[in-house]
Each structure stands twice: as structure tokens, then as C-alpha cells.
VMD Tcl script that draws the C-alpha trace (Angstrom):
set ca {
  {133.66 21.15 97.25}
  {135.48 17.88 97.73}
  {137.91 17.90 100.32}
  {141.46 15.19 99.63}
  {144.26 14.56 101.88}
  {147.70 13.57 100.20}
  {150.43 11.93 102.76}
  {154.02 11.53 101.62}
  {155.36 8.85 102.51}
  {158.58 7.74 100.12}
  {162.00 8.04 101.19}
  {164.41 5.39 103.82}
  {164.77 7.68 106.82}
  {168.39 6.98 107.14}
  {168.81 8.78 110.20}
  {166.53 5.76 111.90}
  {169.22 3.34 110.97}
  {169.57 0.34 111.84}
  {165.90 -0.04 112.37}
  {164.72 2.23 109.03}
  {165.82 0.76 105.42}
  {164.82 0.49 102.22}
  {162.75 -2.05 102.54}
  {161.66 -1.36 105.93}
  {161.59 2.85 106.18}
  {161.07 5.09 108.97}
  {157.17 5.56 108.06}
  {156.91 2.01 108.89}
  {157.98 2.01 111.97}
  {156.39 1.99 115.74}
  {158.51 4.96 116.91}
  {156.24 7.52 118.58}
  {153.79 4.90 119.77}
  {152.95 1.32 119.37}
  {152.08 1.62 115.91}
  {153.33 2.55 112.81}
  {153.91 6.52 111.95}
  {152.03 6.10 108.66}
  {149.16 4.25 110.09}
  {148.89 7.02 113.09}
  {149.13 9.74 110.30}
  {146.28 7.91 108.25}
  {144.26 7.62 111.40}
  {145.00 11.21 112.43}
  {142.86 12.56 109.15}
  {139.86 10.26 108.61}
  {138.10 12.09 111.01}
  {137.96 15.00 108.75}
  {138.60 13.42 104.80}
  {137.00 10.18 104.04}
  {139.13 7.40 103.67}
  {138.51 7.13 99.73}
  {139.91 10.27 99.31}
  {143.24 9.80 100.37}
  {145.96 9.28 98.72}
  {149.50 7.99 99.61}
  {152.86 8.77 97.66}
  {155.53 6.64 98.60}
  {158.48 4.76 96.55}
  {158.90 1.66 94.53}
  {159.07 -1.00 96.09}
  {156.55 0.20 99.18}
  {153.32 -0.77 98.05}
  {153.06 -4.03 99.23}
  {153.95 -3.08 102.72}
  {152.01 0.63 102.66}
  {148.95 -2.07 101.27}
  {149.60 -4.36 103.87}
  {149.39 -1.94 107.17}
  {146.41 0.13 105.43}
  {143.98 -2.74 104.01}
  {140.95 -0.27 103.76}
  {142.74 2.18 101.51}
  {141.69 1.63 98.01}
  {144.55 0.11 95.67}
  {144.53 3.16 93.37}
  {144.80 5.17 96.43}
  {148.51 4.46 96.55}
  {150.68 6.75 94.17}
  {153.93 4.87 93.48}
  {157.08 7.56 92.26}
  {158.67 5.98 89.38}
  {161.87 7.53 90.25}
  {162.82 10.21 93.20}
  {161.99 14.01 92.00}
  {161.35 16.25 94.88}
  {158.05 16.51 96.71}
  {157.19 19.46 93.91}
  {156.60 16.97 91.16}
  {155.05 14.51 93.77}
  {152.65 17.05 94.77}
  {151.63 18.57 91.54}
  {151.03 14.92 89.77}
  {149.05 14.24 93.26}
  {147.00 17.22 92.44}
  {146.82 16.44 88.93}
  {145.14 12.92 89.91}
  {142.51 14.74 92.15}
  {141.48 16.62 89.62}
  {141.33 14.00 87.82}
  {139.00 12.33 89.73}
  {137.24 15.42 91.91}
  {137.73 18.31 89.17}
  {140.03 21.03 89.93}
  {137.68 22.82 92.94}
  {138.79 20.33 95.30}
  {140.84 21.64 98.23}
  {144.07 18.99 99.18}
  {145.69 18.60 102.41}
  {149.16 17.94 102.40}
  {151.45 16.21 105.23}
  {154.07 13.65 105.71}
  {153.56 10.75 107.06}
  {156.49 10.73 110.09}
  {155.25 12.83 112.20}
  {154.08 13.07 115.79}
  {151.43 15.51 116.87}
  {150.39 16.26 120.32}
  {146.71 17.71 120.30}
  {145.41 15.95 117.13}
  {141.79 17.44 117.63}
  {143.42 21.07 117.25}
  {145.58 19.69 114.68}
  {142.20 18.65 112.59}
  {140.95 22.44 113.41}
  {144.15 23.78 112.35}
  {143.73 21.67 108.95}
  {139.85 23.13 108.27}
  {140.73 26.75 109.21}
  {143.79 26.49 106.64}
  {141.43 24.93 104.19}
  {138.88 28.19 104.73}
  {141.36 30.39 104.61}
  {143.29 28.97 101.16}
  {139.14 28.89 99.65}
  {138.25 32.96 100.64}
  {141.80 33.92 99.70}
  {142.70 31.88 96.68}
  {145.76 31.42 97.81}
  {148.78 28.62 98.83}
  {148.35 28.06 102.66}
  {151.32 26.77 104.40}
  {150.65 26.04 108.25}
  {153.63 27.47 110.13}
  {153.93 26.15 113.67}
  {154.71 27.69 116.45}
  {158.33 27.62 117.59}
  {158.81 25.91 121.13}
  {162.72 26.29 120.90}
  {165.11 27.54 118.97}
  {165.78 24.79 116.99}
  {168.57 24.68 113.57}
  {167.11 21.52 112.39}
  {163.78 23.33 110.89}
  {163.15 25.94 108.01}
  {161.68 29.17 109.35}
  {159.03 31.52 107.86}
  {158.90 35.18 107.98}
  {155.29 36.55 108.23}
  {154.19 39.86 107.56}
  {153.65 41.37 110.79}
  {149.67 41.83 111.31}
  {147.47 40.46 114.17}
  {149.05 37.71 116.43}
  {147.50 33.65 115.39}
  {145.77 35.48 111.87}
  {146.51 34.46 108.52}
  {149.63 36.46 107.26}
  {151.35 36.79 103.47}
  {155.01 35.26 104.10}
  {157.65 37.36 103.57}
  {160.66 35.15 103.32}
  {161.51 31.41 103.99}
  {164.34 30.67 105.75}
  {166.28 27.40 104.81}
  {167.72 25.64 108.42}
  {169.55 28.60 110.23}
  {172.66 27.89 112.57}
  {171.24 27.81 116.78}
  {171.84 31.91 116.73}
  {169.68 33.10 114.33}
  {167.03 30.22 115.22}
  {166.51 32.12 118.67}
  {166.73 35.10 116.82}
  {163.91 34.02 115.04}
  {162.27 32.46 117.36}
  {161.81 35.32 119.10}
  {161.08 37.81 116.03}
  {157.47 35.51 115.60}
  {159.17 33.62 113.11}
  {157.45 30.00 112.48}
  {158.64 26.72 111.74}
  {158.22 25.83 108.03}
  {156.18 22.47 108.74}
  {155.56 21.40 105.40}
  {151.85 21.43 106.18}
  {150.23 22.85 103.08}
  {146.55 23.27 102.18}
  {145.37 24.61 98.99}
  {142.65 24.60 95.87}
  {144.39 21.93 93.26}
  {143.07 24.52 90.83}
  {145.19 27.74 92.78}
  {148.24 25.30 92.96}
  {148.74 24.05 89.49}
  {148.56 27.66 88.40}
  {150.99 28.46 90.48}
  {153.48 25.78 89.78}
  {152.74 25.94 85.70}
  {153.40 29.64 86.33}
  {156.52 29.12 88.83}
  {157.83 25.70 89.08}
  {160.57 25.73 86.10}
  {162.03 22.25 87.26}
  {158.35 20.67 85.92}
  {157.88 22.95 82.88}
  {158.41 19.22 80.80}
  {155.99 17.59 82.98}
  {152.95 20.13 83.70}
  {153.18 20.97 80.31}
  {152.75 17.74 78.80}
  {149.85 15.51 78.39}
  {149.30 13.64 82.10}
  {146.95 10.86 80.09}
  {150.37 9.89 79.98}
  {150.77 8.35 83.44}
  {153.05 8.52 86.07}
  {156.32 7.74 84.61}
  {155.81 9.91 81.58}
  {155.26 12.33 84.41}
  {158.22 11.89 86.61}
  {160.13 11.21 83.19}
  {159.80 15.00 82.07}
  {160.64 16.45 85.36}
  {163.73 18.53 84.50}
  {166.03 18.78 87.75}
  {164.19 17.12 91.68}
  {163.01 20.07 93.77}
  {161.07 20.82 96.98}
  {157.77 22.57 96.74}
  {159.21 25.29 98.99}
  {161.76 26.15 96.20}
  {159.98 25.05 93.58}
  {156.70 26.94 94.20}
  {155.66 28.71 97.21}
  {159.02 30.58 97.10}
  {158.52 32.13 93.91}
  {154.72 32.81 94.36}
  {153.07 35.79 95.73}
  {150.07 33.87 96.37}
  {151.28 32.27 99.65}
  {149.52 32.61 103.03}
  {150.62 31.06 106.39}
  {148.71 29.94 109.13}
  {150.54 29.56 112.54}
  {149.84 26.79 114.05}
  {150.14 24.96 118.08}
  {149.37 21.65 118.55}
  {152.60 20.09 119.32}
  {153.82 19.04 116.57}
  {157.42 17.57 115.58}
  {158.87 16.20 112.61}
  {161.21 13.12 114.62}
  {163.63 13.15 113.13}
  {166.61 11.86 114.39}
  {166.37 9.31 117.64}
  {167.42 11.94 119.84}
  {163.93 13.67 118.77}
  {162.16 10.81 120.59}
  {163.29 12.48 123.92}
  {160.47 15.31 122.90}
  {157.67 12.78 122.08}
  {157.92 9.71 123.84}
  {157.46 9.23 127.65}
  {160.48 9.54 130.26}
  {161.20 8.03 132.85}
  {162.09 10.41 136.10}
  {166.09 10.63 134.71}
  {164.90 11.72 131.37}
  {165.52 8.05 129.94}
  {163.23 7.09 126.80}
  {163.06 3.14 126.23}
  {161.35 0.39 124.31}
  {161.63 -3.01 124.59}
  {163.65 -4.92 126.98}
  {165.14 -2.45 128.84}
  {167.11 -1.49 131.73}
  {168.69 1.79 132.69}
  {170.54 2.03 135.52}
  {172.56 5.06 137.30}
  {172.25 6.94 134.09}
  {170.17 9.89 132.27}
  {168.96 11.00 128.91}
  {169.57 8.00 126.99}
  {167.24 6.99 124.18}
  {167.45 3.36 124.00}
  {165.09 1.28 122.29}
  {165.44 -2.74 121.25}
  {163.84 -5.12 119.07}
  {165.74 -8.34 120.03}
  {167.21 -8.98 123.41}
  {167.78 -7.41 126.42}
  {169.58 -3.94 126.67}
  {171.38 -3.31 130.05}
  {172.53 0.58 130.38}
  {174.64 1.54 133.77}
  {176.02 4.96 134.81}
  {175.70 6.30 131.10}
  {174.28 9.89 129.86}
  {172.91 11.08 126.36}
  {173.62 7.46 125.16}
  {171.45 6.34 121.77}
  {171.67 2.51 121.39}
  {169.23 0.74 119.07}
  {169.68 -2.86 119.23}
  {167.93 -5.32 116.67}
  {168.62 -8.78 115.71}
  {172.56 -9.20 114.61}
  {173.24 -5.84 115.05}
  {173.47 -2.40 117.60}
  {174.35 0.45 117.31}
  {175.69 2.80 119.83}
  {175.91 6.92 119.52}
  {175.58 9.72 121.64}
  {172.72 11.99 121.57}
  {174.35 14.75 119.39}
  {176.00 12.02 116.99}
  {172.77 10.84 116.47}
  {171.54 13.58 113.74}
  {174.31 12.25 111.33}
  {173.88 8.76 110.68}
  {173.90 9.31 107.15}
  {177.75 10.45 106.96}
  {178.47 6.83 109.24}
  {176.44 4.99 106.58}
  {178.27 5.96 103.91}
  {181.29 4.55 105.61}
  {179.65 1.19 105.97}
  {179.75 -1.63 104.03}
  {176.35 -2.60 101.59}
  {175.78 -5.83 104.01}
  {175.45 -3.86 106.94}
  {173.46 -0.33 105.57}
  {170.76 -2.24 104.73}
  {170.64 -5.50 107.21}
  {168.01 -8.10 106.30}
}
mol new
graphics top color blue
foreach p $ca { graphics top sphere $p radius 0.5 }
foreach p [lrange $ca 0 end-1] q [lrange $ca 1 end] { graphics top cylinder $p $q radius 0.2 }
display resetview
């Protein structure tokens, strides 16, 4: 059995604005620590899946870059997306192309590549128990982590109730709930839908030719074709979640604790960067003074913060921007107010 890794890694990560744009996007970025989130994420699996057999998904236009900050990745490693169509279609031509290569026994992880993970050695064990588990069962496994909070800005999973930390068939997924009926959940032993999946390529491309109506056009098509003929026939973008493991009975989850977090927003770098004793998070030149809970971080020139709370300010070359905390989550709708010159500064 020949074990593959698959990282996503497409999209702008608007919500990192000004920092994150098209041509520079969140993945690429130093955020969590001093390097790059993609090149942590890369370094995060090679312990466990050789370097050869990994592959990384990302957009047009990111390959030079993506090449660039992973030099020992082989060139045919990187899986450009013609066009945007939902991690569904990225995943199933990803698993298409391992099978290609490995034959259809192989198992594939799945992850993105912005994350930040606390305990990455019981992250790894997490990954090869989910891997066991999706090889005895034959089934989808989706690792569910463990909720910390009640927080709205994750899905939620439903297991069927059976021994606490075991492998469980899901019973529902939960798209992002208001704060309410997150703590609800929370406390029901309801998981966070991660978006950690591990699986057989042969047990998931039976289950998406089977389920996945959006890539009827594609799966059922010749993929000698390529990847644009691919991405060409996909009928209508889609998440896996909908796509697949919502319609499939064959879906196991695997909770999982090893402190993970999605970062999101730059308020999320409260939860996964160091504070200082008034709950501050900074990089770069910076000085906080008479003031808490501020996430402040600066590329170019000094940043000078007095008697101000649950401040963001993210201050690069020609431009800095300045929200609060809770503002913070919805940089797209400011974007879309902004002029072209300034959404995507040089």
C-alpha cells in the first residue's frame, strides 16, 4: 500500500488582506510562525509520506511561487486548477492522478495548507490511525476535532453515539451554526468538521462517481484528457462535504485533539500566536502601550499602539489597515467596497 498526501492550497485568503492577495495568498504567508503556512504544512507530513508523494493543488498563477518556497517537491508534484470548482473536483482529479501513478489501493491524506496545529506528533498519529481505520472499514474517514469552544465559524459533525475517542458513522453535518447551537453542540460531543479527510482513492472515487452529481461530466469522461478537460466538465463548483461525504453512507469520523485551528481571520492569531501578559499578539516593529488584545502585526515601519483594546492593524508598505477584533472576520464585504488599486496592492 502506497501512502499520498494531497494539500490544498488555491484560493487569496481575503480575510488576510492587506497582506494576502492574489498574487501573494494567505498560504504564503509567515502568520503562525516565521515561516510560511504552506511550507510548515509540507514540513508537518514528511515525517510520515515521502516527499515524492505529495502533491499540491493550488491556482493559476501560484506555481512559480508554491515552486519557489518548496524546491525539493517534484515539478509534477504541483496540480495547477484550470479554473475554480470546489475542493470536490480538486480532490477527485487529485485522486484520479494517484491512481494514476500508485494504482487505486493507495490511501490519500487530505489537508489544507493554512493551518496551525499544536501537537504535530499526535497530529501525525491522528493521520495513521485515520488511515487504519478508512483501510479495515472501507470507508471515507473525516477527522473531526475536538471542540475547545463553542465556536460559529466551523461546520459541526454529528456522530453516532458509541464509545468516547472511537471511530463513529456520522450522522449529520452541520453547516456553521449561530454561537447558540455551537455550545449546544459543543456540549452534545459534536466535532468540528476539519476538513481532514483520509481515505482509499479506490473507496472515494466510488463514492463520488456514485454521489457527486456536480462531476458526473468529469468522472465520467476520459481523464487521459488532462486537467482542463477535467475541470472543463465539472457541472456546477462544490465542496466535498456536499458533494460527497454528505450523500454517502460510507463515512466514518475520527475525533481528533491536537490543537488544531483553521486561522482564519487575524483575530484567530490571538489563539495561536504568543501573547504578551495584556493578551497583545505582535510582529514586527512593534509597540503596545496601555492597551490589551490587539493583534497587530507590520511589515514596514514602526507601529505605535497606546491605551487601545481589541484593535487589528496590519501595516505594510503604502498601506494599513485598522479594524477591531470582531470587524476583522469580514474583510471581504470592505473589499468589495474598495477600489481595484487598493484590493490587490503591489
Amino acid at each position: 500500500m502506497s501512502r499520498w498526501a494531497v494539500i490544498l492550497a488555491g484560493g487569496a485568503g481575503s480575510r488576510f488582506w492587506p497582506l494576502s492577495t492574489p498574487a501573494r495568498p494567505k498560504q504564503l504567508l509567515p502568520l503562525v510562525t516565521d515561516r510560511p503556512l504552506l511550507r510548515d504544512s509540507f514540513d508537518r507530513l514528511t515525517p510520515i509520506v515521502d516527499p515524492k508523494n505529495i502533491l499540491i493543488l493550488t491556482s493559476a498563477g501560484l506555481e512559480r511561487a508554491l515552486a519557489d518556497l518548496l524546491p525539493e517537491l517534484p515539478s509534477d508534484n504541483f496540480v495547477v486548477e484550470p479554473r475554480p470548482a470546489g475542493t470536490a473536483a480538486a480532490l477527485a482529479w487529485a485522486a484520479l492522478e494517484i491512481a494514476r501513478r500508485a494504482g487505486e489501493d493507495a490511501t490519500m491524506i487530505s489537508i489544507h495548507a493554512d493551518w496551525s496545529i499544536g501537537d504535530e506528533e499526535k497530529f501525525r498519529a491522528t493521520l495513521i490511525r485515520a488511515e487504519r481505520v478508512a483501510v479495515e472499514t472501507e470507508t471515507l474517514v473525516t477527522v473531526g476535532v475536538v471542540p475547545t469552544r463553542p465556536d460559529p465559524g466551523f461546520g459541526y459533525i454529528q456522530p453516532v453515539p458509541g464509545q468516547p475517542g472511537a471511530p463513529a458513522s456520522v450522522k449529520r453535518f452541520v453547516e456553521k451554526p449561530d454561537r447558540a447551537a455551537a455550545a449546544q453542540m459543543a456540549d452534545a460531543g459534536y466535532l468540528w468538521n476539519s476538513g481532514i479527510f483520509v481515505w482509499r482513492v479506490s473507496d472515494f472515487l466510488a463514492e463520488a462517481r456514485t454521489h457527486a452529481k456536480e462531476l458526473a461530466g468529469a468522472l465520467g469522461g476520459d481523464a487521459g484528457g488532462g486537467a482542463a478537460s477535467f475541470f472543463g466538465s465539472v457541472r456546477t463548483p462544490a465542496s466535498v462535504d456536499v458533494a460527497v461525504l454528505e450523500r454517502s453512507a460510507r463515512v466514518t469520523v475520527l475525533p481528533g485533539e491536537f490543537g488544531w485551528d483553521d486561522v482564519g481571520t487575524w483575530s484567530a492569531l490571538s489563539r495561536v500566536r504568543p501573547q504578551d501578559d495584556a493578551g497583545n499578539v505582535t510582529s514586527g516593529d512593534v509597540y503596545v502601550r496601555g492597551g490589551g488584545d490587539n493583534v497587530v502585526h507590520s511589515e514596514a515601519g514602526t507601529v505605535v499602539m497606546y491605551g487601545v483594546n481589541n484593535l487589528v492593524v496590519v501595516a505594510r508598505d503604502g498601506l494599513t489597515l485598522v479594524t477591531t477584533t470582531e470587524k476583522a472576520a469580514d474583510l471581504k464585504s470592505l473589499l468589495e467596497s474598495l477600489p481595484q488599486s487598493l484590493r490587490s496592492p503591489s
